[in-house]
Every structure is written in C-alpha cells, then in structure tokens.
GUZA-562395 format. One record per atom (N, C-alpha, C, O): residue in three letters; x, y, z. Coordinates in Angstrom, 1 decimal, padded with zeros to 4 digits. Example, Ala and Ser with C-alpha at 12.3 -4.5 7.8 and 13.67 -1.06 7.14 Angstrom:
BEGIN
ATOM residuo      x      y      z
ATOM     Ala  013.2 -005.7  007.8
ATOM     Ala  012.3 -004.5  007.8
ATOM     Ala  013.2 -003.3  007.8
ATOM     Ala  014.2 -003.3  008.5
ATOM     Ser  012.8 -002.2  007.1
ATOM     Ser  013.7 -001.1  007.1
ATOM     Ser  012.9  000.0  007.9
ATOM     Ser  013.4  001.1  008.0
//
This chain:
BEGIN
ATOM residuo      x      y      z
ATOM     Unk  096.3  036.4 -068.3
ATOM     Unk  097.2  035.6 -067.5
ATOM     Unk  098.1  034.7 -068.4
ATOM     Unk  097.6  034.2 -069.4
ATOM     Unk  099.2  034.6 -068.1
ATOM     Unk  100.4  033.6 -068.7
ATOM     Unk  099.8  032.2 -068.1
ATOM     Unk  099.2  032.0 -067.1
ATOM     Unk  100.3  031.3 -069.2
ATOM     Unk  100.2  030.0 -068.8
ATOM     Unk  100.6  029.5 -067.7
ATOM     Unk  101.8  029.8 -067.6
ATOM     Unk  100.3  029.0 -066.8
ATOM     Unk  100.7  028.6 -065.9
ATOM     Unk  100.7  029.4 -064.0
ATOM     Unk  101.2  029.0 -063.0
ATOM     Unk  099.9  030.9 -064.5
ATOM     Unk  100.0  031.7 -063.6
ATOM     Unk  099.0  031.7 -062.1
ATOM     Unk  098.2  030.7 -062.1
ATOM     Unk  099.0  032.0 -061.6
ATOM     Unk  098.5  032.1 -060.2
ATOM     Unk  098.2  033.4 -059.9
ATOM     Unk  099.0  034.4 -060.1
ATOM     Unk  096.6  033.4 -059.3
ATOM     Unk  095.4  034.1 -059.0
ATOM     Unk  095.4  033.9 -057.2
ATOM     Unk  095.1  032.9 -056.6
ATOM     Unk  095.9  035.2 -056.5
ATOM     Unk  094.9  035.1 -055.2
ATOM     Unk  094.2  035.5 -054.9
ATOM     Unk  094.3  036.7 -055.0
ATOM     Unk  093.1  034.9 -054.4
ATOM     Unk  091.6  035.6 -054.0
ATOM     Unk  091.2  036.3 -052.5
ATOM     Unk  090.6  035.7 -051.5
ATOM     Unk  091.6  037.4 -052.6
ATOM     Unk  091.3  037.8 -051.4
ATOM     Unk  090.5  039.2 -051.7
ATOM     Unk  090.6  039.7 -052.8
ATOM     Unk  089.4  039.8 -050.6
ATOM     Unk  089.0  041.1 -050.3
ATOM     Unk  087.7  040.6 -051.2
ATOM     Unk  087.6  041.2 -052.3
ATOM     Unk  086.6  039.5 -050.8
ATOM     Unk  085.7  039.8 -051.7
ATOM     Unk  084.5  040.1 -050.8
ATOM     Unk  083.4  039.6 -050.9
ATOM     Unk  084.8  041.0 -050.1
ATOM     Unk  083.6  041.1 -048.7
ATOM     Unk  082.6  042.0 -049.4
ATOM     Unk  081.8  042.4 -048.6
ATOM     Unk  082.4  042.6 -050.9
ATOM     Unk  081.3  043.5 -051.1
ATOM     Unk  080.2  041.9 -051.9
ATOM     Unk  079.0  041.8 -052.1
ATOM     Unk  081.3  040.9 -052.0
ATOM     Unk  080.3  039.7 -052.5
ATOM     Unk  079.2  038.9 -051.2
ATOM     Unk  078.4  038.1 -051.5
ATOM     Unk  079.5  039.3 -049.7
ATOM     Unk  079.0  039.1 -049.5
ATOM     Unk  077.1  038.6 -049.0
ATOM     Unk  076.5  037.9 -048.2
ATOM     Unk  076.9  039.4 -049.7
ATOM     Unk  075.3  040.3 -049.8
ATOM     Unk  074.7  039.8 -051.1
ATOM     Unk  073.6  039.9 -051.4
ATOM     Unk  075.8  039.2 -052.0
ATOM     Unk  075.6  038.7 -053.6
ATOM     Unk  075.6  040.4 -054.4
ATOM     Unk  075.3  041.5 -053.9
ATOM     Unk  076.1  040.0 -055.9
ATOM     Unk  076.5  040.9 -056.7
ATOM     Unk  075.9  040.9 -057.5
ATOM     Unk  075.9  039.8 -058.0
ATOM     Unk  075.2  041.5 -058.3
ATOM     Unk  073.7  041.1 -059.2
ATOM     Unk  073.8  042.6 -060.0
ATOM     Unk  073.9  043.7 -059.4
ATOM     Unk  073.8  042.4 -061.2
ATOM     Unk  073.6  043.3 -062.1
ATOM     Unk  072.4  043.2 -063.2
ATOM     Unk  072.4  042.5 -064.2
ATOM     Unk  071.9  043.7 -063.0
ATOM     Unk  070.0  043.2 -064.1
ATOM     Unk  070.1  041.4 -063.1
ATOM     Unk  070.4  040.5 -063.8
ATOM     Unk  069.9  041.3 -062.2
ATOM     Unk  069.4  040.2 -062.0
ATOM     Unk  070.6  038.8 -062.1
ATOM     Unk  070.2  037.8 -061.5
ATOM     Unk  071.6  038.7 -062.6
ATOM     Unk  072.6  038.4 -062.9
ATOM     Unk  073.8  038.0 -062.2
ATOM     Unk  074.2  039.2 -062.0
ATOM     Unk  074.8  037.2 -061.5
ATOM     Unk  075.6  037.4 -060.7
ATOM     Unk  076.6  037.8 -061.5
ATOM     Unk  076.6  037.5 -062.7
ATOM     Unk  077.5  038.5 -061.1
ATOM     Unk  078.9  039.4 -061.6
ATOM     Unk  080.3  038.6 -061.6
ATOM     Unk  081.1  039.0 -060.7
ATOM     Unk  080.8  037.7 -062.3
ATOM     Unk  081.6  037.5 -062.3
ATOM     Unk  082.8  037.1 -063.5
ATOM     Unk  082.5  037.4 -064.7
ATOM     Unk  083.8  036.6 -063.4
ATOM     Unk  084.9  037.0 -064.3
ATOM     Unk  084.3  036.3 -065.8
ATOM     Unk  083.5  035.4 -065.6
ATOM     Unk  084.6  036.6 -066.8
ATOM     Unk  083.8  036.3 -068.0
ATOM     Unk  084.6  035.9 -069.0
ATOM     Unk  084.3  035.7 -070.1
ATOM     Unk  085.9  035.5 -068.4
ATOM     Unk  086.6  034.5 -069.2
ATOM     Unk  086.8  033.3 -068.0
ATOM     Unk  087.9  032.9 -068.0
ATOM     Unk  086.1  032.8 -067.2
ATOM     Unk  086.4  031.6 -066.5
ATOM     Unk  086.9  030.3 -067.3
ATOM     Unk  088.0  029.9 -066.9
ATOM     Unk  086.6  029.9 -068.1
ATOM     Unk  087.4  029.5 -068.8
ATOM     Unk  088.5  029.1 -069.3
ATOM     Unk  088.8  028.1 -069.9
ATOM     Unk  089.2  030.2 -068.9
ATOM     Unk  090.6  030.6 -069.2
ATOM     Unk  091.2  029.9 -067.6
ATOM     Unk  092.3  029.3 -067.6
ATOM     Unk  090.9  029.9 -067.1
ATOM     Unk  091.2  029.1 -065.5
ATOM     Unk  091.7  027.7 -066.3
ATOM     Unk  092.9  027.4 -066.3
ATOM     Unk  091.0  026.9 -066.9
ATOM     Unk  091.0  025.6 -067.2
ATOM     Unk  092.1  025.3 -068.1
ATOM     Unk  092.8  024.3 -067.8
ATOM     Unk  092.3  026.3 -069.4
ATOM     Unk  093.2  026.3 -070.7
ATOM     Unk  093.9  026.9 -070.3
ATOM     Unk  094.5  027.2 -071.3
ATOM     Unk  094.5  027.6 -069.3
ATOM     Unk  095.8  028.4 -069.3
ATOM     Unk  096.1  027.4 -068.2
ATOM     Unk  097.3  027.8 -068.2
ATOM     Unk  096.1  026.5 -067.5
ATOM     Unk  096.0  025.8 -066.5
ATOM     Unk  096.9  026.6 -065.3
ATOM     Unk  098.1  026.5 -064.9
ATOM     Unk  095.8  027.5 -064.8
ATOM     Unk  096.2  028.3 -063.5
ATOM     Unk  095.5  028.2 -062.4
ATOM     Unk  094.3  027.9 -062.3
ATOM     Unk  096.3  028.7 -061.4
ATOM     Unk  095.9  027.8 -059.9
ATOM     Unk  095.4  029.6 -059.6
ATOM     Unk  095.9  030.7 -060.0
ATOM     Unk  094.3  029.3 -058.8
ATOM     Unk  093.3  030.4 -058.0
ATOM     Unk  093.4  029.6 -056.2
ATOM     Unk  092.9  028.6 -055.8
ATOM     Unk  093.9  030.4 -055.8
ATOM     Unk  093.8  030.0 -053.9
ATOM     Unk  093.2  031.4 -053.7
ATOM     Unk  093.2  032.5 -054.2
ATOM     Unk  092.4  030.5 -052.2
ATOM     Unk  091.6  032.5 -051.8
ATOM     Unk  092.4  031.8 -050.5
ATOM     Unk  092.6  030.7 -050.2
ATOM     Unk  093.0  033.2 -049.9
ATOM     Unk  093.4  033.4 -048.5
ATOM     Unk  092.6  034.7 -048.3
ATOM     Unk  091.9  035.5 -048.9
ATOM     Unk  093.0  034.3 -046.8
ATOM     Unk  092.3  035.8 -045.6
ATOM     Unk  093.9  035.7 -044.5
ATOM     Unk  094.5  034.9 -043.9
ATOM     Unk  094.1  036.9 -044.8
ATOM     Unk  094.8  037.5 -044.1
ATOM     Unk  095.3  037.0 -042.6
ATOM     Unk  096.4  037.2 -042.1
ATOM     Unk  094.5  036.5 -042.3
ATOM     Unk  094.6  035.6 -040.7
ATOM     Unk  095.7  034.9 -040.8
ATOM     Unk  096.7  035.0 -040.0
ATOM     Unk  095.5  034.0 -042.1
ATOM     Unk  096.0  033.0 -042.2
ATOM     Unk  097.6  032.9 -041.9
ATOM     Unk  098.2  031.9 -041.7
ATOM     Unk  098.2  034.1 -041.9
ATOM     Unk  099.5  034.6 -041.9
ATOM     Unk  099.7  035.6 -040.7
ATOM     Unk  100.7  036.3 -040.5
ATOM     Unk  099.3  035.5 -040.3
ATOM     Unk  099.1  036.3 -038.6
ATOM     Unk  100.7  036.3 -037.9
ATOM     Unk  101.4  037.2 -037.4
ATOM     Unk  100.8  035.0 -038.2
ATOM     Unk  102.2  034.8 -037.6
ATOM     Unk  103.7  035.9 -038.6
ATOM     Unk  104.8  036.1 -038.2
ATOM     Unk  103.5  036.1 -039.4
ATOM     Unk  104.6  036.8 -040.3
ATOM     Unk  104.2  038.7 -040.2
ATOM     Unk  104.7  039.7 -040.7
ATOM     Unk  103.3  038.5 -039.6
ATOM     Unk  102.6  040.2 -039.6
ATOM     Unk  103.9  041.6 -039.2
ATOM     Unk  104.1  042.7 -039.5
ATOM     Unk  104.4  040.8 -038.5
ATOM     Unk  106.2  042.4 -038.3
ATOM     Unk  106.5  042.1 -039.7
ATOM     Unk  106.5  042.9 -040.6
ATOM     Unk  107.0  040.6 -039.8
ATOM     Unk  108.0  041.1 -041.2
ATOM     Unk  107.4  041.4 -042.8
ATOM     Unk  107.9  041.8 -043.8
ATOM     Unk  106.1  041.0 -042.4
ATOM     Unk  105.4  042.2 -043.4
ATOM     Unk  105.5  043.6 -043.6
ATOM     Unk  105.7  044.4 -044.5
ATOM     Unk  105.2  043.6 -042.4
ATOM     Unk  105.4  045.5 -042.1
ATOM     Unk  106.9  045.9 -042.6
ATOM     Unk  107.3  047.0 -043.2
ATOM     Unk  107.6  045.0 -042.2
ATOM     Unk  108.9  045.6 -042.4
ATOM     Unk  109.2  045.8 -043.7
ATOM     Unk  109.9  046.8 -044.0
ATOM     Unk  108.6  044.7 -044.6
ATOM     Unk  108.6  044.6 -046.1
ATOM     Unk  108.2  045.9 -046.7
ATOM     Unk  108.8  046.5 -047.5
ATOM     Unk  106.7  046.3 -046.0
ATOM     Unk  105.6  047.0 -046.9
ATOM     Unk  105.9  048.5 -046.7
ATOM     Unk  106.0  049.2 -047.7
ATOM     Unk  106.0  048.9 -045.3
ATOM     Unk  106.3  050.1 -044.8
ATOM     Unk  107.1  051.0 -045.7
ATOM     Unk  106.7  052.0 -046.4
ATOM     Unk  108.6  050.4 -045.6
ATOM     Unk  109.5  050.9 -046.5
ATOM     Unk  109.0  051.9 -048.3
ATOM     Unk  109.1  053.0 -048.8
ATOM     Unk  108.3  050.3 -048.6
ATOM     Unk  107.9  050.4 -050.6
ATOM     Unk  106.7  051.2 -050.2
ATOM     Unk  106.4  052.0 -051.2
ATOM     Unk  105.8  051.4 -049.1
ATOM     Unk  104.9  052.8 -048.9
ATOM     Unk  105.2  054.3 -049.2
ATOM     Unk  104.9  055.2 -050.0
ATOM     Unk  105.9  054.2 -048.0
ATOM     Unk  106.4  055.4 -048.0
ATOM     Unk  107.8  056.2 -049.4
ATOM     Unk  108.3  057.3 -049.4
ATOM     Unk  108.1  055.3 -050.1
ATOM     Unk  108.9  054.9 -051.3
ATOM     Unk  107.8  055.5 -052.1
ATOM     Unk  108.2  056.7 -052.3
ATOM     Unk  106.8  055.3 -052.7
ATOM     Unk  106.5  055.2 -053.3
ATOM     Unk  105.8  054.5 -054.5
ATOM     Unk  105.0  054.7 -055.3
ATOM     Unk  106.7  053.4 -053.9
ATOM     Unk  106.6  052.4 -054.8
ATOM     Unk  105.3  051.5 -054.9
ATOM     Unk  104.9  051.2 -056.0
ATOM     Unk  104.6  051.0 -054.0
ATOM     Unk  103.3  050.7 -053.4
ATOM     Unk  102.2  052.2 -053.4
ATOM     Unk  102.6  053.3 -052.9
ATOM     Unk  101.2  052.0 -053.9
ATOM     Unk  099.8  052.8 -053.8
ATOM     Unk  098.9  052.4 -053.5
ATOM     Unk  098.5  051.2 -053.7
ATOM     Unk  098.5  052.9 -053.1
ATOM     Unk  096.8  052.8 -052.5
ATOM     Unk  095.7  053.9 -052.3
ATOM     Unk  096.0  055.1 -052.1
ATOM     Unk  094.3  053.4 -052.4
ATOM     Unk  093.3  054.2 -052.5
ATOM     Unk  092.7  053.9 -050.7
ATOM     Unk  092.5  053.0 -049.9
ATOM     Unk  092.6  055.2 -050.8
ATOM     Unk  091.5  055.1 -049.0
ATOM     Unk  090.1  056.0 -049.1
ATOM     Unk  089.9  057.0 -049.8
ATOM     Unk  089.3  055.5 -048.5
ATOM     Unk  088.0  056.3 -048.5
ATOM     Unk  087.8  056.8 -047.3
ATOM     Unk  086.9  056.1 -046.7
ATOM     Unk  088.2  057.9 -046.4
ATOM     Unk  087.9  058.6 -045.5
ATOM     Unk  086.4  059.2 -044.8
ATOM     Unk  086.3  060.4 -045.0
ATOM     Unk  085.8  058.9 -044.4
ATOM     Unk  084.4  059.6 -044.0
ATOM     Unk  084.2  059.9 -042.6
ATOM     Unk  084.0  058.9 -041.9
ATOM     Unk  084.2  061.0 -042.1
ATOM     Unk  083.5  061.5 -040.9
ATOM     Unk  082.2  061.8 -040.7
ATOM     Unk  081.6  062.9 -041.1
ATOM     Unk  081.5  060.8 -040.0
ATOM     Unk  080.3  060.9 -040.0
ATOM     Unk  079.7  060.6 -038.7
ATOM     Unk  080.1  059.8 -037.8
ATOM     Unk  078.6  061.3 -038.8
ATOM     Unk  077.9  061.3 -037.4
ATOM     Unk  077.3  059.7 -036.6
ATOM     Unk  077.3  058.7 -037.2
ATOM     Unk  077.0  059.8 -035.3
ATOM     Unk  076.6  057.9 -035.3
ATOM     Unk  075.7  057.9 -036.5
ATOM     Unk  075.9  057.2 -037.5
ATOM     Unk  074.4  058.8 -036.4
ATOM     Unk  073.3  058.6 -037.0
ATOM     Unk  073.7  057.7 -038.3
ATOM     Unk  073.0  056.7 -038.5
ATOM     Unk  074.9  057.9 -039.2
ATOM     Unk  075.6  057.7 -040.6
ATOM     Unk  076.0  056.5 -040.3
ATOM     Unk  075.6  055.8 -041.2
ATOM     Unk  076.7  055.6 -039.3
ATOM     Unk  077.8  055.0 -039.0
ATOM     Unk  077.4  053.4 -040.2
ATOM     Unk  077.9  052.8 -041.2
ATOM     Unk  075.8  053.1 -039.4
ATOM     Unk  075.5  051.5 -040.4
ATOM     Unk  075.8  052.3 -041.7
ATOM     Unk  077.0  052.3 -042.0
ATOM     Unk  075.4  052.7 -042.2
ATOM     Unk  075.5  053.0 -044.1
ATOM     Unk  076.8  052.9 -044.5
ATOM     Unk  077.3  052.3 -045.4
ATOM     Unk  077.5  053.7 -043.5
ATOM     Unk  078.7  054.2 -044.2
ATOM     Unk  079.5  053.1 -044.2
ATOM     Unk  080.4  052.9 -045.1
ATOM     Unk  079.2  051.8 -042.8
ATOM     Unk  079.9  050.6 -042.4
ATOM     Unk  079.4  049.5 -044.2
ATOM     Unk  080.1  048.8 -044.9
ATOM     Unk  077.8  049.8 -044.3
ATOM     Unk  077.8  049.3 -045.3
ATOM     Unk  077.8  049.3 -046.5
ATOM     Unk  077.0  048.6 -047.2
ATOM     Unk  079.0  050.5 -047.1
ATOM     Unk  079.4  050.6 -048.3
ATOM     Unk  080.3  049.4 -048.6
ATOM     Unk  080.4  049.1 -049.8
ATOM     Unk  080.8  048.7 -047.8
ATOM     Unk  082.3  047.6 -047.6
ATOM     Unk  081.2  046.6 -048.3
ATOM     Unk  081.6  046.0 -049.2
ATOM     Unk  079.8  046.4 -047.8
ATOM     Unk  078.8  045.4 -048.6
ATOM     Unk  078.5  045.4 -049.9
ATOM     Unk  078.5  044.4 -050.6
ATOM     Unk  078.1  046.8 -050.3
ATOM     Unk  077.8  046.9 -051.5
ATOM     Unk  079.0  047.0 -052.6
ATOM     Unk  078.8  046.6 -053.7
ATOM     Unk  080.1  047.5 -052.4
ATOM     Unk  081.1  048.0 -053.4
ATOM     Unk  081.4  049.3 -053.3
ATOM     Unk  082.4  049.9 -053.9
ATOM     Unk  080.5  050.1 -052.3
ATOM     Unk  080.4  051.4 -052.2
ATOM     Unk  081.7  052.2 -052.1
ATOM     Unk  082.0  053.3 -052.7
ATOM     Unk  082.5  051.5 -051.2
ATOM     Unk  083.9  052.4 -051.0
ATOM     Unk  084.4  052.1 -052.4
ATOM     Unk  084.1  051.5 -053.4
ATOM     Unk  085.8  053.2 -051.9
ATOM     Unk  087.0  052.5 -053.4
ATOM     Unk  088.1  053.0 -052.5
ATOM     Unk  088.5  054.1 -052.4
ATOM     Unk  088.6  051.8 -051.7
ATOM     Unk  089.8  051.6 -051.8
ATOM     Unk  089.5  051.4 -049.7
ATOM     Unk  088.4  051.5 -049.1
ATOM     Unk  090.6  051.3 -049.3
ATOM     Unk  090.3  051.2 -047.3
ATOM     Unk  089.7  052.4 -046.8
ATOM     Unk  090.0  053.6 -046.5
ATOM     Unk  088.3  051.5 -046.7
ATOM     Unk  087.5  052.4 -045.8
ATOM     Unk  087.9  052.8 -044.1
ATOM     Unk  088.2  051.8 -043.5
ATOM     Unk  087.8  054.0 -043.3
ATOM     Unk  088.2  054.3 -042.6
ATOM     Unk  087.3  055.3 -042.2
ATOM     Unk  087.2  056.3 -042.8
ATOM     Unk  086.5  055.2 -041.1
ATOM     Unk  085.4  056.1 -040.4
ATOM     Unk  086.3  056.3 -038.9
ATOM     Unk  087.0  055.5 -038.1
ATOM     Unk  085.8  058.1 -039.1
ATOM     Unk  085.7  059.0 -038.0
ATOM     Unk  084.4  059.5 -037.4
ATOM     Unk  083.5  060.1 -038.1
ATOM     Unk  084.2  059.2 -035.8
ATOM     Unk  082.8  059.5 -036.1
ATOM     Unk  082.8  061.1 -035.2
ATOM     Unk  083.4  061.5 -034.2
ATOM     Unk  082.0  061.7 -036.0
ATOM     Unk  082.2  063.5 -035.9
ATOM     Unk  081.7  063.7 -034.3
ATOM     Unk  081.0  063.0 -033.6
ATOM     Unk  082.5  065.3 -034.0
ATOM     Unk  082.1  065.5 -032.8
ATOM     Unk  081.0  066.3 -033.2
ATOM     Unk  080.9  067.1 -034.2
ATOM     Unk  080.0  065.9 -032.3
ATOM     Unk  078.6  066.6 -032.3
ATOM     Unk  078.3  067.7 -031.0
ATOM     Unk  077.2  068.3 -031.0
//
C-alpha cells in the first residue's frame, strides 16, 4: 500500500465461523503496516448504500459487459439433500468467487 492509502473491508462472511489454520487465526501479516504507512481501513456492507443501487448498476453493467470488470462465480446444482453444504461453503471459504445454487429437478 502507498502511504497514505485506503483499505475497504468488505465480504468477510467465510470469517464468520473463525479462520484457523494449525490452530491459529488467519490474518494479514504485515498489520503493522496499517500504523507506518498511516492508512485508513473502513469495513462497509453493502446496505449501507442501498440508496445509490440504480446508479451503480448503471456504472457497473456497462464495464461488465466491456470487459473491463471480472469476476469469478461458483455455480452448483444440487439436490435439496446438498442445499445446507453447499449454502455452507460461503462459511468455510469453500466457494471462489459468487456463489449461486440451483436446486435440481428430481
């Protein structure tokens, strides 16, 4: 990060459940660097902006379909039997990227 930069914190819902590696919580390993680079970290949720949600779209849509914006999606059709597990990959880290369940016809 450049001096002086800014960090937002959003999408940490696989930390909900806690993140533990050998026993360990998982987190950034230069924290430090928050203090000496003197940079601001805000976490928002999405809500919070509820009110600007069209002219987002109008923003985002465009640079999507452009190209220019990417994104990863995790697709899964799965039966109900599947549905808790698959709901909680979003817990663990399991997905990579927007999860999205179909649930199969049986």
């Amino acid at each position: 990060m450049n001096w002086g930069g800014r960090i937002a914190n959003c999408g940490a819902i696989s930390e909900y459940q806690g993140n533990l590696e050998d026993g360990q919580e998982v987190g950034p390993k230069n924290y430090k660097m928050i203090l000496m680079r003197r940079l601001k970290v805000e976490g928002f949720i999405c809500f919070d902006f509820i009110g600007s949600y069209g002219e987002c779209l109008a923003e985002l849509i465009p640079l999507v379909q452009g190209g220019k914006i990417k994104f990863k999606e995790d697709f899964s059709e799965v039966g109900i039997e599947d549905y808790v597990d698959t709901v909680n990959l979003l817990y663990s880290g399991g997905n990579k990227g927007k999860l999205s369940i179909k649930l199969a016809d049986e």
